[in-house]
PyMOL commands that place a pseudoatom at each C-alpha (Angstrom):
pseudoatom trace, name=CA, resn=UNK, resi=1, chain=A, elem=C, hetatm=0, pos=[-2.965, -2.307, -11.103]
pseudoatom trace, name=CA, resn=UNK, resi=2, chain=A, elem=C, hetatm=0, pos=[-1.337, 0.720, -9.526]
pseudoatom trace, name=CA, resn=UNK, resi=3, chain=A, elem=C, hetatm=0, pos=[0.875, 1.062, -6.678]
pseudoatom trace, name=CA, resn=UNK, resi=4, chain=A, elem=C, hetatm=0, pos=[1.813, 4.386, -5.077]
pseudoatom trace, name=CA, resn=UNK, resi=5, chain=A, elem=C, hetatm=0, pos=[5.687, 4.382, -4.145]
pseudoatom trace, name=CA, resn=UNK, resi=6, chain=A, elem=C, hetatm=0, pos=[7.141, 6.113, -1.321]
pseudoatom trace, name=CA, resn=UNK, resi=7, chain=A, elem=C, hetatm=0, pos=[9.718, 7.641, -3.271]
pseudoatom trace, name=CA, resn=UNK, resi=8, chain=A, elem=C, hetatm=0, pos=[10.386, 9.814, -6.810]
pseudoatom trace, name=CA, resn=UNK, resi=9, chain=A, elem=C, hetatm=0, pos=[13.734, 8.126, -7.254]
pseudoatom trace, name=CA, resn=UNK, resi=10, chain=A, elem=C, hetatm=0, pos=[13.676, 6.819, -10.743]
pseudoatom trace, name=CA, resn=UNK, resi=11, chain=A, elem=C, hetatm=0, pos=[15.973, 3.794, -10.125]
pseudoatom trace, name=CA, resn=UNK, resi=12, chain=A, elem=C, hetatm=0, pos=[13.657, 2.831, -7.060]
pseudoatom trace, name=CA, resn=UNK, resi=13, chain=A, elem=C, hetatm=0, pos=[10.477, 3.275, -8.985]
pseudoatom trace, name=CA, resn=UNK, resi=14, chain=A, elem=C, hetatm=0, pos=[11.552, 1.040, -12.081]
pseudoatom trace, name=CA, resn=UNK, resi=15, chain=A, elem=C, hetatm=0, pos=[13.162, -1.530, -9.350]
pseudoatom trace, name=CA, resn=UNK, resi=16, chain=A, elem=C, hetatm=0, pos=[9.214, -1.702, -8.326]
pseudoatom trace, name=CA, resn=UNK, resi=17, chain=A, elem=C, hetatm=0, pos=[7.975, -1.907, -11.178]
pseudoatom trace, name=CA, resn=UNK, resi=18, chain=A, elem=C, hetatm=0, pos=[10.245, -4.394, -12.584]
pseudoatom trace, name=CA, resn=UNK, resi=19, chain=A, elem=C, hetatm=0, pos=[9.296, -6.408, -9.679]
pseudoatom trace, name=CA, resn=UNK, resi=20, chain=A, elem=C, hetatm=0, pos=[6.052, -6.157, -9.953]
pseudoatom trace, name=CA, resn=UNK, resi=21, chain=A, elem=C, hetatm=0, pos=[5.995, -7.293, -12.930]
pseudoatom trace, name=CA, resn=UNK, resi=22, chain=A, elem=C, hetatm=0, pos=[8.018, -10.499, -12.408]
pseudoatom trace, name=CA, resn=UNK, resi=23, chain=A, elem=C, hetatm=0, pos=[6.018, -11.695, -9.543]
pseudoatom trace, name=CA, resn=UNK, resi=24, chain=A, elem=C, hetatm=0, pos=[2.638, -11.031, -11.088]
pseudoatom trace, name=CA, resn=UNK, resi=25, chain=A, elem=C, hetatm=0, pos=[2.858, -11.174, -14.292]
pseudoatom trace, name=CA, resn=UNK, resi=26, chain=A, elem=C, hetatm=0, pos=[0.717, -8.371, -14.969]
pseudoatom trace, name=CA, resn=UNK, resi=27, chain=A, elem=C, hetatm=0, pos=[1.126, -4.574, -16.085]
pseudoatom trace, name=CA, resn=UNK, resi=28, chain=A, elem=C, hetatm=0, pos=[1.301, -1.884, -13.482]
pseudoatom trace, name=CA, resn=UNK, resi=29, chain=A, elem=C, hetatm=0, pos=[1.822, 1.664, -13.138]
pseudoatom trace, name=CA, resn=UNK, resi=30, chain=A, elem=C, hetatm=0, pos=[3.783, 3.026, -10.455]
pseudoatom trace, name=CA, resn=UNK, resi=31, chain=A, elem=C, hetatm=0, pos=[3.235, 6.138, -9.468]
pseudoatom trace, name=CA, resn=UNK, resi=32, chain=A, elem=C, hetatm=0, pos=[5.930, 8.187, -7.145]
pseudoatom trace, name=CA, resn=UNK, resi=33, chain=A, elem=C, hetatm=0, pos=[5.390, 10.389, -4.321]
pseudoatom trace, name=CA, resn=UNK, resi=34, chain=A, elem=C, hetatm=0, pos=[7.654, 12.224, -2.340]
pseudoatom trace, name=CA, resn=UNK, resi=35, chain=A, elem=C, hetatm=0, pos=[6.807, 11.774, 1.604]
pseudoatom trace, name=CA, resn=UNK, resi=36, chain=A, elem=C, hetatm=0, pos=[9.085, 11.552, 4.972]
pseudoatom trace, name=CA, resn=UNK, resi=37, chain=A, elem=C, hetatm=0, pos=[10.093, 8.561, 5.826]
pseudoatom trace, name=CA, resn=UNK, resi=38, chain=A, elem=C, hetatm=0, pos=[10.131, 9.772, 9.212]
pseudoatom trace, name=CA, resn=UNK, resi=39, chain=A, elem=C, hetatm=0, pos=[13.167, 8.147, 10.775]
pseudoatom trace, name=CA, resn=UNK, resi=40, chain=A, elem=C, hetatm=0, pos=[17.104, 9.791, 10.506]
pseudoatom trace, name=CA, resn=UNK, resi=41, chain=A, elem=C, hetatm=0, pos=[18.435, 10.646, 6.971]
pseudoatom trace, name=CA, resn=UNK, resi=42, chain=A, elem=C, hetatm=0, pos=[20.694, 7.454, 7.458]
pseudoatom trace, name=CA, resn=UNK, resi=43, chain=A, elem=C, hetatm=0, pos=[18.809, 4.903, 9.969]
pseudoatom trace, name=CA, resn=UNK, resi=44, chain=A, elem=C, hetatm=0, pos=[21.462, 3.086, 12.093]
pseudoatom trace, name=CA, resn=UNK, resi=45, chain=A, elem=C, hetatm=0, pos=[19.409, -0.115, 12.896]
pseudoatom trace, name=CA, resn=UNK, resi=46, chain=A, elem=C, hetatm=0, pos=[17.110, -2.718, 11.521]
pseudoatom trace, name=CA, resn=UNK, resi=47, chain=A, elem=C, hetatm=0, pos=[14.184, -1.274, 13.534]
pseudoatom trace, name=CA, resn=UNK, resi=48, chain=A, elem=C, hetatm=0, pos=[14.426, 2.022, 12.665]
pseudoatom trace, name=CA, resn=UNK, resi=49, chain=A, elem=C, hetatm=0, pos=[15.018, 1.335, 8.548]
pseudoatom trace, name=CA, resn=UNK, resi=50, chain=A, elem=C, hetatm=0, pos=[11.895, -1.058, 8.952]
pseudoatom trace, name=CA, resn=UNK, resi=51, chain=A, elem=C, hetatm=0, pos=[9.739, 1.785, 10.682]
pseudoatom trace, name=CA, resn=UNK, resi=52, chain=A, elem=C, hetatm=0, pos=[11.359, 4.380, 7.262]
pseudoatom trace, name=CA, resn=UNK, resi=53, chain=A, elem=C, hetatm=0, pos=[9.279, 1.631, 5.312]
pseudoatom trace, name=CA, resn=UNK, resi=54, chain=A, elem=C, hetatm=0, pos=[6.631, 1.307, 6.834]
pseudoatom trace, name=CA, resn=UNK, resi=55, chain=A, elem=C, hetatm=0, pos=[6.318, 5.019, 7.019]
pseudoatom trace, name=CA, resn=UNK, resi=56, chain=A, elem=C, hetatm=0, pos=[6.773, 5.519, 3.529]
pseudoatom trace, name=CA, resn=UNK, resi=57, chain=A, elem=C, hetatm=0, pos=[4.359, 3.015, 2.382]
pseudoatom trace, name=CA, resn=UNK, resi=58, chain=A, elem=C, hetatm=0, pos=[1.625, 4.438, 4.577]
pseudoatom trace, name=CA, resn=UNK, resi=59, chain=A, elem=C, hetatm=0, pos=[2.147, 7.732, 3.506]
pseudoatom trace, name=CA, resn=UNK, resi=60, chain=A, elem=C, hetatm=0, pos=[2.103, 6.753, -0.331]
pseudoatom trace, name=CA, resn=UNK, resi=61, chain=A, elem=C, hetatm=0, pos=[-1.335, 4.848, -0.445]
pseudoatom trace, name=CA, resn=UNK, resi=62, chain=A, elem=C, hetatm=0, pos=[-2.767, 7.431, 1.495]
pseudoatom trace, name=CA, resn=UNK, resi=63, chain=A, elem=C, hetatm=0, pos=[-1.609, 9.654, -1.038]
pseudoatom trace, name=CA, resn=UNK, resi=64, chain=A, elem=C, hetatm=0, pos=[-2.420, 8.724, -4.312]
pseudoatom trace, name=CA, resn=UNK, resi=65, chain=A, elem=C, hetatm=0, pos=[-5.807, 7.458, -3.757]
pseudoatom trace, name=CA, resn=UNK, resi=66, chain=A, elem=C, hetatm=0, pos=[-6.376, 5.402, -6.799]
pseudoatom trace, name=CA, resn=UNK, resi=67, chain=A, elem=C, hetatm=0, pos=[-3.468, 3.492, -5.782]
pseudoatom trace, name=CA, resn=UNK, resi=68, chain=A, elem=C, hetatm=0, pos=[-3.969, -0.779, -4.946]
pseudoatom trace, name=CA, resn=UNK, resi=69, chain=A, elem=C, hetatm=0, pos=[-0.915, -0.799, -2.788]
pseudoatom trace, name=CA, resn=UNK, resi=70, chain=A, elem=C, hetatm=0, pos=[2.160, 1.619, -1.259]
pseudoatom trace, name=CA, resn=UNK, resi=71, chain=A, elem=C, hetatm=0, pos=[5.595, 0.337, -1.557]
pseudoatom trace, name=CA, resn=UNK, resi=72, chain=A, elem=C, hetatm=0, pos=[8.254, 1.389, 0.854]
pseudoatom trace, name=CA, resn=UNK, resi=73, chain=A, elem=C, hetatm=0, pos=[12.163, 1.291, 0.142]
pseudoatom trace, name=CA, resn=UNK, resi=74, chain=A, elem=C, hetatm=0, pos=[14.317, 2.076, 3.058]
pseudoatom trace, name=CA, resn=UNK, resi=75, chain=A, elem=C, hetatm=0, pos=[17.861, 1.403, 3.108]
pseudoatom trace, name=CA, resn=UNK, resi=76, chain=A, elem=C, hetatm=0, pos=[19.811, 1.493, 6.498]
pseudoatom trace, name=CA, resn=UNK, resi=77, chain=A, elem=C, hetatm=0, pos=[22.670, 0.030, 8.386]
pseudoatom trace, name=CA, resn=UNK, resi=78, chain=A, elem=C, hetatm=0, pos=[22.813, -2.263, 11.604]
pseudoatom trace, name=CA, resn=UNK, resi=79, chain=A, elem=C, hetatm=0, pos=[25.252, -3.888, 13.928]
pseudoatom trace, name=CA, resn=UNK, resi=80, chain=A, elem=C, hetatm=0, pos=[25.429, -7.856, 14.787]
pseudoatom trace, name=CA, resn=UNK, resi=81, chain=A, elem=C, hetatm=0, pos=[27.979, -9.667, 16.295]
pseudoatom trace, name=CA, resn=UNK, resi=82, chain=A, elem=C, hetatm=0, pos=[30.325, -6.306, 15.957]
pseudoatom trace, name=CA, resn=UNK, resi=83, chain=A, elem=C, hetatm=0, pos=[29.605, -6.502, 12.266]
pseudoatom trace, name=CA, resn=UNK, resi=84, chain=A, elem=C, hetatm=0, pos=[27.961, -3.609, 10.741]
pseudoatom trace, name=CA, resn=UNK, resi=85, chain=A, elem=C, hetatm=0, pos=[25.647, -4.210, 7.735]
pseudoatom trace, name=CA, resn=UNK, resi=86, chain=A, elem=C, hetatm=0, pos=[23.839, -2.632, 5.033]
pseudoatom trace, name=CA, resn=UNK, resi=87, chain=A, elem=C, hetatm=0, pos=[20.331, -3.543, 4.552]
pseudoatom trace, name=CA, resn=UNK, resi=88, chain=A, elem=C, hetatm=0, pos=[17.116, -2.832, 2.461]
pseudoatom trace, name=CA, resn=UNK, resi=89, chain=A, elem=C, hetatm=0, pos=[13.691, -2.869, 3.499]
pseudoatom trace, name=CA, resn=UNK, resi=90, chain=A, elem=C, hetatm=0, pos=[10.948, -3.564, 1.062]
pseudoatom trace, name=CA, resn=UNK, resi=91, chain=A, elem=C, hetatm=0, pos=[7.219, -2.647, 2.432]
pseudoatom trace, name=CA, resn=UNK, resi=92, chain=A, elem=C, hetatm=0, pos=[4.165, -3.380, 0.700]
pseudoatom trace, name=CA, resn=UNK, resi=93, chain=A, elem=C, hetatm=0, pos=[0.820, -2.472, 2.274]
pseudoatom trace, name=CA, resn=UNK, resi=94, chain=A, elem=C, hetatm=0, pos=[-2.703, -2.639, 0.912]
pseudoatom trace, name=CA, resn=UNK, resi=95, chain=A, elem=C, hetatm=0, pos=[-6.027, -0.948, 1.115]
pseudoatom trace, name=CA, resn=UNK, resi=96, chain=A, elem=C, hetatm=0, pos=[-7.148, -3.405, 4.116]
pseudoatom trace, name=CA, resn=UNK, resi=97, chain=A, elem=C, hetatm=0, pos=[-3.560, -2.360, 5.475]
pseudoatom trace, name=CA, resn=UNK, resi=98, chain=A, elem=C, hetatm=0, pos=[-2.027, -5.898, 5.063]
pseudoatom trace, name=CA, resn=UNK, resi=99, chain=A, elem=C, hetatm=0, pos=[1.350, -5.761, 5.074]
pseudoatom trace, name=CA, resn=UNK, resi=100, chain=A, elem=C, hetatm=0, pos=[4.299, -7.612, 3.702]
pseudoatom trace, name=CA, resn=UNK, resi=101, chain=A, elem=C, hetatm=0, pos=[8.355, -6.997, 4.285]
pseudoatom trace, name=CA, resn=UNK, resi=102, chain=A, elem=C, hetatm=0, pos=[10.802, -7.743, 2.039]
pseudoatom trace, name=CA, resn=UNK, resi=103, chain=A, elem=C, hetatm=0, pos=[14.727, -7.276, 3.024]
pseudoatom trace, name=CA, resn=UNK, resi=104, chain=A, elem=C, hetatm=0, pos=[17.674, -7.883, 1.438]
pseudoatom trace, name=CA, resn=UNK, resi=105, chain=A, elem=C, hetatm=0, pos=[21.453, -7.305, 1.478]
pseudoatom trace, name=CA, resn=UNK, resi=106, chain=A, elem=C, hetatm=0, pos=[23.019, -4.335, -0.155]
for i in range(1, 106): cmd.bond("trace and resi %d" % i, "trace and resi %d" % (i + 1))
show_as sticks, trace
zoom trace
């Protein structure tokens, strides 16, 4: 199986893979690509980090076109209850452009 990732970070490509790996039980190659994510260097809500996701999942599978599914990593920050928190967005989208999110905390 391979999965483009929106990213050429090392950590956040072996973080996919790893994951991968766990859930399916299978062997895949990532395979990084720099793109945009298209949203601010530092998004400052849960919308916008989503939309950096989505963005960069898009952009991978269209990309590498051998690829079964992009992966998007976004982290970001947004404000609840005059909190602010740290967040990060997992997107995975397929060739029929299915797509799953994933978030966690930081």
């Amino acid at each position: 199986m391979k999965i483009a990732a929106g990213t050429t970070n090392p950590s956040k490509i072996k973080g996919i893979e790893r994951a991968y790996k766990r859930l399916l039980h299978k062997d895949v190659e990532v395979i990084g690509v720099k793109v945009e994510s298209g949203v601010s260097a530092q998004p400052l809500s849960l919308e916008e980090t989503i939309r950096g996701a989505i963005n960069r999942a898009k952009q991978a599978i269209k990309e590498i076109s051998e690829a079964d599914e992009g992966v998007g990593v976004e982290a970001g920050f947004f404000k609840l209850l005059d909190k602010t928190f740290d967040v990060q967005i997992a997107v995975i989208i397929d060739r029929e452009n299915h797509i799953t999110y994933g978030l966690s905390p930081a």
